[in-house]
N, CA, C and O atoms as a GROMACS GRO file, in nm:
protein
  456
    1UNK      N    1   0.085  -0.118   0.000
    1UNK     CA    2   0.000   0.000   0.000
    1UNK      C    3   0.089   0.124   0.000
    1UNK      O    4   0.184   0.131   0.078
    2UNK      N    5   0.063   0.216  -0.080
    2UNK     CA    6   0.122   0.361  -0.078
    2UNK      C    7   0.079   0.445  -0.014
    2UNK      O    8  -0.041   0.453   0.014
    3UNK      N    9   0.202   0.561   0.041
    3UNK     CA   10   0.106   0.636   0.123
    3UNK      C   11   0.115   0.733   0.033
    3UNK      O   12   0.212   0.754  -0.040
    4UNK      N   13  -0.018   0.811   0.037
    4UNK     CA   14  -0.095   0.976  -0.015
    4UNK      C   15   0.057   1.059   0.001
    4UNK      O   16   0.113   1.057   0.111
    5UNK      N   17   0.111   1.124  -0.101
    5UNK     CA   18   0.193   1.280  -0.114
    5UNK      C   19   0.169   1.366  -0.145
    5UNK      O   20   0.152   1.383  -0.266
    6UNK      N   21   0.155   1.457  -0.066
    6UNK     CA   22   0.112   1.613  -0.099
    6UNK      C   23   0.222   1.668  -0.164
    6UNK      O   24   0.300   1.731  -0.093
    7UNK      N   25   0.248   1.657  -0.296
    7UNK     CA   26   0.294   1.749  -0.444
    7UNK      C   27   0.394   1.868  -0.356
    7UNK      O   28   0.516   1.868  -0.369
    8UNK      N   29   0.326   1.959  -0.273
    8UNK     CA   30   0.351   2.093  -0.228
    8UNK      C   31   0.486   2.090  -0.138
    8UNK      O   32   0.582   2.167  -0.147
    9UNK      N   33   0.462   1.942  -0.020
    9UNK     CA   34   0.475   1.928   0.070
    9UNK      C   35   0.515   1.789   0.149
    9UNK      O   36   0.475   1.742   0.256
   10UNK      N   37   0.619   1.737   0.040
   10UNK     CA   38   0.621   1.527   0.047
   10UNK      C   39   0.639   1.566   0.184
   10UNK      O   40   0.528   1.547   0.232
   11UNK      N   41   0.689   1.595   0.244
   11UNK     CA   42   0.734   1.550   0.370
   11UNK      C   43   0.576   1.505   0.484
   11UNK      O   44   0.554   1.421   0.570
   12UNK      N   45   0.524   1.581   0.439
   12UNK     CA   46   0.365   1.583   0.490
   12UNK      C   47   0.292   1.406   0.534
   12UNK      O   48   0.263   1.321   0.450
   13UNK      N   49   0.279   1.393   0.668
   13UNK     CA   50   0.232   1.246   0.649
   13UNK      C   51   0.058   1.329   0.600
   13UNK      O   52   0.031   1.439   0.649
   14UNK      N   53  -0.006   1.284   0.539
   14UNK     CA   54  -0.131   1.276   0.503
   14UNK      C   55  -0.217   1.276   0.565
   14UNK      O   56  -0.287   1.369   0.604
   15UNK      N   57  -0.226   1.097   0.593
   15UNK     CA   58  -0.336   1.078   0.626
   15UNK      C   59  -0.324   1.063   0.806
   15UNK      O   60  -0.397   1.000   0.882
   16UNK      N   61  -0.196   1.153   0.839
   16UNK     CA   62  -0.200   1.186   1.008
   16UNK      C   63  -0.273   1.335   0.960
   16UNK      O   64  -0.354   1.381   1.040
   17UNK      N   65  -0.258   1.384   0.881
   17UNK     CA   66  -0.274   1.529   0.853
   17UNK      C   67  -0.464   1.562   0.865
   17UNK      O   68  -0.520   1.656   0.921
   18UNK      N   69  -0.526   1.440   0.785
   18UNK     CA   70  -0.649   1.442   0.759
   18UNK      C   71  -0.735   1.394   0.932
   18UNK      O   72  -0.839   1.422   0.992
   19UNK      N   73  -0.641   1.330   0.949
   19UNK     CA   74  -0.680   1.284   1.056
   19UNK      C   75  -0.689   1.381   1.203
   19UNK      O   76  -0.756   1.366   1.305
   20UNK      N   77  -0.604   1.471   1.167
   20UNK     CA   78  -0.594   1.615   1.248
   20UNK      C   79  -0.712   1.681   1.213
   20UNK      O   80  -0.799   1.704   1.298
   21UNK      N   81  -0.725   1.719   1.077
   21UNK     CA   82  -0.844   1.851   1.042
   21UNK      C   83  -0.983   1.732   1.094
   21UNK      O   84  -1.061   1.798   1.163
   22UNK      N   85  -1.021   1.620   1.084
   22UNK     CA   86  -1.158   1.549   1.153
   22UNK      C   87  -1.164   1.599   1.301
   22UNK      O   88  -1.265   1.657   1.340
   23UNK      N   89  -1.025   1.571   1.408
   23UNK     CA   90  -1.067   1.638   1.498
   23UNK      C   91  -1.066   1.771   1.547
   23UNK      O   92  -1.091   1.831   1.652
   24UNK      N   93  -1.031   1.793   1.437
   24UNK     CA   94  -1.032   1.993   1.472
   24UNK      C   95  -1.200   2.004   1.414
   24UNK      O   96  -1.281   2.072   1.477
   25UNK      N   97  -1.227   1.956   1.332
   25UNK     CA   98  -1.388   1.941   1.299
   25UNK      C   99  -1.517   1.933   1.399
   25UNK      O  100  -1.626   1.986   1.420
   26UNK      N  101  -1.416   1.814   1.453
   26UNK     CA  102  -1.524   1.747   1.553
   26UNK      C  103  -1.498   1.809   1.702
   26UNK      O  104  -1.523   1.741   1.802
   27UNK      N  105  -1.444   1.948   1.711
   27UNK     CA  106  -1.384   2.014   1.891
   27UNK      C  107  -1.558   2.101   1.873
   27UNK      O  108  -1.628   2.086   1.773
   28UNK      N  109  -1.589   2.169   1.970
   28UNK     CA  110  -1.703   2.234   2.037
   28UNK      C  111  -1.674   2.361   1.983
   28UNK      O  112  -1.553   2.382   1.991
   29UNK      N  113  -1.735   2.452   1.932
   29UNK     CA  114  -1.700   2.627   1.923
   29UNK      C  115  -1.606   2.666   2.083
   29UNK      O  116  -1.544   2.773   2.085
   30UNK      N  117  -1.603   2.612   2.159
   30UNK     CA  118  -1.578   2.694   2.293
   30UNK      C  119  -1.425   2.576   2.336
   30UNK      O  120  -1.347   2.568   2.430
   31UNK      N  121  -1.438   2.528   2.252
   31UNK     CA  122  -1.299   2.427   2.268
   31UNK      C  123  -1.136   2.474   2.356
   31UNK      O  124  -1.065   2.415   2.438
   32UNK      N  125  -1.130   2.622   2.280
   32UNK     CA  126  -1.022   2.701   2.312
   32UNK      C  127  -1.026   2.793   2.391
   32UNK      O  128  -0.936   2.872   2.420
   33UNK      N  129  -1.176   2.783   2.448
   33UNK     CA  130  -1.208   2.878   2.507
   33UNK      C  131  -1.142   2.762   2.733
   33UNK      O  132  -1.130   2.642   2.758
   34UNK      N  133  -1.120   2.907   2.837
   34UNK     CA  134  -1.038   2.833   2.932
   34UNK      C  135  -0.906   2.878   2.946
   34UNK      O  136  -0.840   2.954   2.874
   35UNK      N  137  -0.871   2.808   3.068
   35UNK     CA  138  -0.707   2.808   3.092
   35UNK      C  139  -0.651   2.777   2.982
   35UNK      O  140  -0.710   2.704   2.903
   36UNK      N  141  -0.512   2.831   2.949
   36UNK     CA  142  -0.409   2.781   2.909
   36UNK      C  143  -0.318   2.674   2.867
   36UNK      O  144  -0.253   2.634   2.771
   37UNK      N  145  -0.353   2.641   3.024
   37UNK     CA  146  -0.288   2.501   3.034
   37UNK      C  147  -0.427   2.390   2.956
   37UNK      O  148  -0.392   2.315   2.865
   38UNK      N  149  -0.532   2.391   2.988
   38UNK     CA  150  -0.638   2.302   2.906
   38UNK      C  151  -0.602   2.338   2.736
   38UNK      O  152  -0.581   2.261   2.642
   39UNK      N  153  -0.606   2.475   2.743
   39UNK     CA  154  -0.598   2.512   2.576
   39UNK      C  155  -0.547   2.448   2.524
   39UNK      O  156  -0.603   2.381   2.437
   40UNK      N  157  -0.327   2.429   2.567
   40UNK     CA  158  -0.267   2.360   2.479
   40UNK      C  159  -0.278   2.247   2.497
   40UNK      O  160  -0.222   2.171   2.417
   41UNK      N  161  -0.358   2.189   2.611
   41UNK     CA  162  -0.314   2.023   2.593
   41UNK      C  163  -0.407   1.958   2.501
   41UNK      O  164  -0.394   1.848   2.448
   42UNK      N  165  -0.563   2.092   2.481
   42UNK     CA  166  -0.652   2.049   2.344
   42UNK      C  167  -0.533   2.048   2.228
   42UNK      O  168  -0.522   1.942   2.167
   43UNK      N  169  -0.467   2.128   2.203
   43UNK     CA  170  -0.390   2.152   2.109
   43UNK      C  171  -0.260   2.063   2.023
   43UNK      O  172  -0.223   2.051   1.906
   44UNK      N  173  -0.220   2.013   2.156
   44UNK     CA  174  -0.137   1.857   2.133
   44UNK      C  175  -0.215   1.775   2.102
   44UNK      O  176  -0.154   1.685   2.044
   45UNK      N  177  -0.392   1.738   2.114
   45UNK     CA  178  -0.422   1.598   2.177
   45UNK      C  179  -0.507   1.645   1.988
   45UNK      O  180  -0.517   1.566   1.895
   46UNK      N  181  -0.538   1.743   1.989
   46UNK     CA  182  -0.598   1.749   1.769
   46UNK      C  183  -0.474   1.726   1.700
   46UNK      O  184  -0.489   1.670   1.591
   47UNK      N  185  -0.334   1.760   1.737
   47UNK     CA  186  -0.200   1.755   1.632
   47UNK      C  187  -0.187   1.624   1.658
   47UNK      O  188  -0.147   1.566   1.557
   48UNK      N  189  -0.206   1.539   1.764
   48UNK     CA  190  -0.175   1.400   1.752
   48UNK      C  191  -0.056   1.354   1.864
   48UNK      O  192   0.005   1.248   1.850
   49UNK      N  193  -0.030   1.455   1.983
   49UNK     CA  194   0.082   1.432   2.083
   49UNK      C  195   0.056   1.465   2.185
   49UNK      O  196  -0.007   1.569   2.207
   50UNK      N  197   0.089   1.398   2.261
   50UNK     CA  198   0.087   1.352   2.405
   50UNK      C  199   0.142   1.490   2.513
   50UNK      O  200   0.245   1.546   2.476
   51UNK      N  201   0.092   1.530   2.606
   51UNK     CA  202   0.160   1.591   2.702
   51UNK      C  203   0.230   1.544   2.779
   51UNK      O  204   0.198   1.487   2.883
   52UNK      N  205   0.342   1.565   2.734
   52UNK     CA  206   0.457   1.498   2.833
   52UNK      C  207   0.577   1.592   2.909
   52UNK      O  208   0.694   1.553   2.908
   53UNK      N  209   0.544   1.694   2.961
   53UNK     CA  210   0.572   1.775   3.034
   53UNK      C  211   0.730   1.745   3.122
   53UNK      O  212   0.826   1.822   3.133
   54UNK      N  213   0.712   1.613   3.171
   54UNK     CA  214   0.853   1.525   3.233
   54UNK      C  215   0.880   1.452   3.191
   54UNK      O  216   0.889   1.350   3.259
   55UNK      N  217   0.909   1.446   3.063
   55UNK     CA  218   0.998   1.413   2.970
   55UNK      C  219   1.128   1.490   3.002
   55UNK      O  220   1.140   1.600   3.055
   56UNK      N  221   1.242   1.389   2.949
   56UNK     CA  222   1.380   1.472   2.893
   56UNK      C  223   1.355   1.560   2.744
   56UNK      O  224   1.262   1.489   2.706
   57UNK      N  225   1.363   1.618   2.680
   57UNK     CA  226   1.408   1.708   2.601
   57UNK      C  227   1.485   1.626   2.519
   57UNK      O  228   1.598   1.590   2.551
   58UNK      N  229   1.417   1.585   2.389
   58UNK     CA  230   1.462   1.476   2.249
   58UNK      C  231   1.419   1.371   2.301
   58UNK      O  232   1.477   1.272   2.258
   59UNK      N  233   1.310   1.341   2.407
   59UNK     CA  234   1.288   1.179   2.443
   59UNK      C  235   1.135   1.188   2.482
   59UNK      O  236   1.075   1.153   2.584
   60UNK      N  237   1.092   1.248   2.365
   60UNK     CA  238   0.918   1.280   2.430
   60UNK      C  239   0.891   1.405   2.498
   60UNK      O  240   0.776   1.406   2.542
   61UNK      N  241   0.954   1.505   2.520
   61UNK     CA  242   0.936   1.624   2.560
   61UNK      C  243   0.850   1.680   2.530
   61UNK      O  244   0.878   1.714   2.415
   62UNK      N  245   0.717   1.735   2.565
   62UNK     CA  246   0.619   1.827   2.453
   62UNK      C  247   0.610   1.945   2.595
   62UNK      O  248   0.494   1.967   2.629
   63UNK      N  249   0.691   2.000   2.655
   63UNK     CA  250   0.656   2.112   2.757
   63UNK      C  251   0.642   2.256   2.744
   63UNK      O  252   0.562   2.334   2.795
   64UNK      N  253   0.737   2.272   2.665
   64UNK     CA  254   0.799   2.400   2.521
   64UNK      C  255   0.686   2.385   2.442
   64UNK      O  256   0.634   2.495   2.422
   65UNK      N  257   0.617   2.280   2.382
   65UNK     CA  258   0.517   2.296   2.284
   65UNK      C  259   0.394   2.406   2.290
   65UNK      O  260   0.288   2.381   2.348
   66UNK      N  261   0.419   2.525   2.227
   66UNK     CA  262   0.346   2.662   2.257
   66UNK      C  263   0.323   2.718   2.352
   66UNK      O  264   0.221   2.782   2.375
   67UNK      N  265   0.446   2.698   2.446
   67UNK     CA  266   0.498   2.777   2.514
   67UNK      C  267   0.610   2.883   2.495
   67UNK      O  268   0.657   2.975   2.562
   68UNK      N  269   0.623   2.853   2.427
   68UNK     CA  270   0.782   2.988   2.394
   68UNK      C  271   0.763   3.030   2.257
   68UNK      O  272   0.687   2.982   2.173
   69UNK      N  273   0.841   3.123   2.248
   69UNK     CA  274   0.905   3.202   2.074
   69UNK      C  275   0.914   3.064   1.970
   69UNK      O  276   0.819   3.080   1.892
   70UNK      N  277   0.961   2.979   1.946
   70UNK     CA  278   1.017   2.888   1.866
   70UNK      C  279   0.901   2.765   1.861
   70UNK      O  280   0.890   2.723   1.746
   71UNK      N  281   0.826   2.710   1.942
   71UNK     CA  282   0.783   2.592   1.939
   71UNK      C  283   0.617   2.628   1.897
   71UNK      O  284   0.546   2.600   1.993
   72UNK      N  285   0.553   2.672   1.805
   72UNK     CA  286   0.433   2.785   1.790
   72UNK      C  287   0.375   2.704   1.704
   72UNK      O  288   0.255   2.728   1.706
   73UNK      N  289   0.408   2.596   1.608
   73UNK     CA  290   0.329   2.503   1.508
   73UNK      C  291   0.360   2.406   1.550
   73UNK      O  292   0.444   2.384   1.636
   74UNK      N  293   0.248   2.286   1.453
   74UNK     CA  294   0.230   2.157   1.449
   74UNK      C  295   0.278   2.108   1.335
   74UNK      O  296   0.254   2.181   1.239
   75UNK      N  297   0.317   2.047   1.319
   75UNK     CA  298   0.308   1.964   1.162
   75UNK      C  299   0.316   1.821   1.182
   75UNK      O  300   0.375   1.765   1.274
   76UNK      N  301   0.223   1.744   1.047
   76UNK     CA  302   0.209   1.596   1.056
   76UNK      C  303   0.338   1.596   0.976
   76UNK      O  304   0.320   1.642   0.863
   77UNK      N  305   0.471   1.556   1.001
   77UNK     CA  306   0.574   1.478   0.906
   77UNK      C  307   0.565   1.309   0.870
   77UNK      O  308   0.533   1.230   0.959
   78UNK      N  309   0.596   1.262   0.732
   78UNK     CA  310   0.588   1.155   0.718
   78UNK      C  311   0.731   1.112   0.780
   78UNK      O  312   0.823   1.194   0.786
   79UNK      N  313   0.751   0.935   0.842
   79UNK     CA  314   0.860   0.898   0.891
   79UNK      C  315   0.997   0.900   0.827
   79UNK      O  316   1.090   0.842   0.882
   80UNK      N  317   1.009   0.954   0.731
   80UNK     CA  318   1.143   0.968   0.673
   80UNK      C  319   1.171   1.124   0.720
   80UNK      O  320   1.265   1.166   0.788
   81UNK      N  321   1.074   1.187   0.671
   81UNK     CA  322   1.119   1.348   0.721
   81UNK      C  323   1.138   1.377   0.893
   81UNK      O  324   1.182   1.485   0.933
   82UNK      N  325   1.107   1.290   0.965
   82UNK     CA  326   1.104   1.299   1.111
   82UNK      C  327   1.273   1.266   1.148
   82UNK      O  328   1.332   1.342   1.225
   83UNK      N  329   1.336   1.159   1.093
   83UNK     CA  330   1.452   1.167   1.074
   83UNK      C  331   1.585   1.273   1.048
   83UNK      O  332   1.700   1.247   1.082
   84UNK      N  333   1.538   1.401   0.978
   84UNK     CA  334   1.594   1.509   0.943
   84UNK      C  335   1.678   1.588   1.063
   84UNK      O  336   1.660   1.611   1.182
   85UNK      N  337   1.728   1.600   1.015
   85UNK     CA  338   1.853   1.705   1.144
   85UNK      C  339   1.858   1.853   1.084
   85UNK      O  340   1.868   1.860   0.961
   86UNK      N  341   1.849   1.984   1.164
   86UNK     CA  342   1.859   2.076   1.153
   86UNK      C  343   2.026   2.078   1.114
   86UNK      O  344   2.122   2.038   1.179
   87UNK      N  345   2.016   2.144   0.977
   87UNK     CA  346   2.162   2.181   0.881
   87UNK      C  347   2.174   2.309   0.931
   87UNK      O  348   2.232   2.385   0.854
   88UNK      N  349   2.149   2.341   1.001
   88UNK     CA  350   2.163   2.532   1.057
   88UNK      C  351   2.028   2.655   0.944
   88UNK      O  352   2.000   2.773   0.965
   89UNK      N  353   1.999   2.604   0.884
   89UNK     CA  354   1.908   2.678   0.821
   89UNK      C  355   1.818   2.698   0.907
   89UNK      O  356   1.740   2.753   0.829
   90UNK      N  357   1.735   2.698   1.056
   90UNK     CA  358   1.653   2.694   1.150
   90UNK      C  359   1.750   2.773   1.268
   90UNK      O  360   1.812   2.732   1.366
   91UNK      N  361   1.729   2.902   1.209
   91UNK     CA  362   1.844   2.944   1.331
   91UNK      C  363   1.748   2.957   1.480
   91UNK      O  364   1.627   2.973   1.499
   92UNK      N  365   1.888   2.937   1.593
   92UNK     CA  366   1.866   2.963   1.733
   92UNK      C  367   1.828   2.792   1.742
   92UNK      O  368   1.736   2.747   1.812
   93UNK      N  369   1.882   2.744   1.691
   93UNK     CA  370   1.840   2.577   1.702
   93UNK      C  371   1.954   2.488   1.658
   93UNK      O  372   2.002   2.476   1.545
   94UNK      N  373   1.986   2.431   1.766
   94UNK     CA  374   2.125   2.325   1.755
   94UNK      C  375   2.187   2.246   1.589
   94UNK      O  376   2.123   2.149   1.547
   95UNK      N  377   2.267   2.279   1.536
   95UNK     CA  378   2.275   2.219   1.420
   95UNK      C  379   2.298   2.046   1.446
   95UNK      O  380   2.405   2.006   1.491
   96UNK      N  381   2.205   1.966   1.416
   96UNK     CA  382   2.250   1.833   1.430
   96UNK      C  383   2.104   1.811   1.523
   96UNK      O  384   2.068   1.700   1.561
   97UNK      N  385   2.044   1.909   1.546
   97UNK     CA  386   1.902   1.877   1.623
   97UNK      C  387   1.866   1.750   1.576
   97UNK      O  388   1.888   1.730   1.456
   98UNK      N  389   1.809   1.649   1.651
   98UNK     CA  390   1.734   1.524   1.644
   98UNK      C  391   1.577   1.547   1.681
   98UNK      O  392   1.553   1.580   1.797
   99UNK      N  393   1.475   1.532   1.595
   99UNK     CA  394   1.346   1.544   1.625
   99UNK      C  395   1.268   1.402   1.649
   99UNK      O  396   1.180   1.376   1.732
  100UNK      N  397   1.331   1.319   1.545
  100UNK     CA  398   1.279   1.137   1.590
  100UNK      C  399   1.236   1.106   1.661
  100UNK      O  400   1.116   1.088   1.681
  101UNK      N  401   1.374   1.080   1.754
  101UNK     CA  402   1.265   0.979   1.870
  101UNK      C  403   1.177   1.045   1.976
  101UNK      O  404   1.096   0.990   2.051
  102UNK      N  405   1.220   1.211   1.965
  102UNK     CA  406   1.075   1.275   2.079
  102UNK      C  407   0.997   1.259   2.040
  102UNK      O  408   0.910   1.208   2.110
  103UNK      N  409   0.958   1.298   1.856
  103UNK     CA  410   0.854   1.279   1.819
  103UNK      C  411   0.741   1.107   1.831
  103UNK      O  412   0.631   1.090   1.884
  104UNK      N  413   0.815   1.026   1.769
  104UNK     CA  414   0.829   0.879   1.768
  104UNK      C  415   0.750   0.858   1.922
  104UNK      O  416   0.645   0.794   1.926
  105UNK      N  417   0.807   0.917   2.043
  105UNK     CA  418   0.779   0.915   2.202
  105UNK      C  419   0.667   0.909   2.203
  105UNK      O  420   0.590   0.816   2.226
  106UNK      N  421   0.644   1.088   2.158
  106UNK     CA  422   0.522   1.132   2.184
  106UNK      C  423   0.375   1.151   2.116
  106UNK      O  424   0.277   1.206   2.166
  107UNK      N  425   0.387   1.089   1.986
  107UNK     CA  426   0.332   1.074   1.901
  107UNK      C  427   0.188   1.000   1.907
  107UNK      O  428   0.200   0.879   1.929
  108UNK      N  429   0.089   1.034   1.895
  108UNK     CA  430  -0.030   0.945   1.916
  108UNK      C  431  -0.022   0.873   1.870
  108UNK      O  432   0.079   0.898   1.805
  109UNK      N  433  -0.068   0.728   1.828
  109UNK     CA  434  -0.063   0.651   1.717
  109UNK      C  435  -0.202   0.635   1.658
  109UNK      O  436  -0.198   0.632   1.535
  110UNK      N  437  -0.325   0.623   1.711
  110UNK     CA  438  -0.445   0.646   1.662
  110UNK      C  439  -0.462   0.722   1.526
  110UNK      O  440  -0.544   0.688   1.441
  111UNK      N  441  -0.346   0.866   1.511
  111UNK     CA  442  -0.388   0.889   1.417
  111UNK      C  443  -0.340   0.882   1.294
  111UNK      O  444  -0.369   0.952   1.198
  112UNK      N  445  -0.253   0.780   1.302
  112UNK     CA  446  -0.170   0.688   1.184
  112UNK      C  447  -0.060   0.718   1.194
  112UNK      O  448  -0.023   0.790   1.286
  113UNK      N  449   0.041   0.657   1.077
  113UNK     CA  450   0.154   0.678   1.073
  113UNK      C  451   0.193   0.858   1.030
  113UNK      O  452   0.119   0.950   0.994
  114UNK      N  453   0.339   0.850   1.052
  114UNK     CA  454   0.406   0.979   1.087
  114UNK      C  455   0.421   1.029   1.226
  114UNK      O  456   0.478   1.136   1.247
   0.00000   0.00000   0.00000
């Protein structure tokens, strides 16, 4: 079986992607409405990741996740692009960054691969 490529955007897993916009579909008008702390953990739990707050940092970490300057989007990556290391083009971010296995950690699986 093949997986779906978005032309624009291979790196894109798909059908984690589609699987995001159903539950952003399916949240309440007042979803975002609340604390903070409820807000983002709605916010991890539609992108497809876990709050993992005590985690190490590259081992499932999601604590930083829209909390600071830098960590402000989601994206579904397919498993080859999750592999990728920051070449320095992502400045203020370690060249040789590893995103894998936090992601891999923290990753829902319900909503498919990527």
């Amino acid at each position: 079986m093949s997986m779906e490529v978005d032309p624009e955007y291979p790196g894109t897993a798909v059908a984690r992607l589609r699987a995001v916009h159903a539950r952003i579909a399916g949240l309440s008008p007042h979803a975002f409405d609340g604390p903070w702390k409820t807000v983002r953990q709605t916010l991890l739990w539609v992108g497809g990741l876990q709050d993992l707050p005590d985690s190490i940092p590259g081992r499932g970490y999601t604590g930083h996740s829209f909390n600071d300057y830098n960590h402000v989007d989601l994206t579904t990556m397919n498993d080859e692009t999750v592999q990728n290391q920051n070449d320095g083009s992502v400045k203020q971010i370690a060249v040789g960054n590893q995103l894998g296995p936090g992601i891999r950690i923290a990753s829902l699986p319900e909503l498919g691969p990527g």
